[in-house]
Residue, then its C-alpha position, 0 to 999 in steps of 0.5 A: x481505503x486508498x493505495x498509492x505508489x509514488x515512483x519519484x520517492x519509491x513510496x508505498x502509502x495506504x489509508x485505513x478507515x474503520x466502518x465508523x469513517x474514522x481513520x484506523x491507527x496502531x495497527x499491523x499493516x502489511x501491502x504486496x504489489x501485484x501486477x496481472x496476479x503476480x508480485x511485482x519483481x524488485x521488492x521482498x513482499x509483502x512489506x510492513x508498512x509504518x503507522x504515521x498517525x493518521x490512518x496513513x501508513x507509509x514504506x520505502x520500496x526498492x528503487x529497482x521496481x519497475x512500474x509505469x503509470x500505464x500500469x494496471x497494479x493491485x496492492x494486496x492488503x492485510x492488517x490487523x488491529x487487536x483481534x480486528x483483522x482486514x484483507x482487500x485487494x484494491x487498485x493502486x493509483x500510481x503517481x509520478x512526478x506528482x500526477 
């Protein structure tokens, strides 16, 4: 599982893989991001992420997000897939302007 945030497009992306390595879709997918243990401030979270079919789901974050590449975020993950259900707290790599 991998967690960005692109701050050129306000974009939230997440990908899931099964245990199988297989990439994980038509599931619920919901992504709170955390700065020092406390939501990040500018955004109503947590916020439902959109299946884009490949084990990549994708949302819009509000413009008014403060973060920094500098920043140590952890994105706070829950989905559910059937009855299969997953929690992760992971590290959120931060990109801007490409890098």
């Amino acid at each position: 599982m991998e967690a960005y945030y692109f701050k050129s497009t306000h974009t939230a992306r997440v990908t899931l893989e099964g245990e199988d390595e297989l990439a994980v879709v038509g599931a619920t997918v919901d992504f709170t991001l955390q700065k020092n243990g406390v939501d990040v401030a500018g955004q109503a979270w947590p916020l439902s992420l959109l299946d884009q079919g490949d084990g990549t789901y994708e949302a819009l974050v509000s413009d008014a997000l403060v973060v920094t590449k500098k920043d140590r975020l952890v994105a706070i993950i829950d989905s559910l897939k059937g009855t299969a259900k997953a929690h992760a707290e992971i590290t959120v790599k931060v990109v801007v302007d490409g890098s």
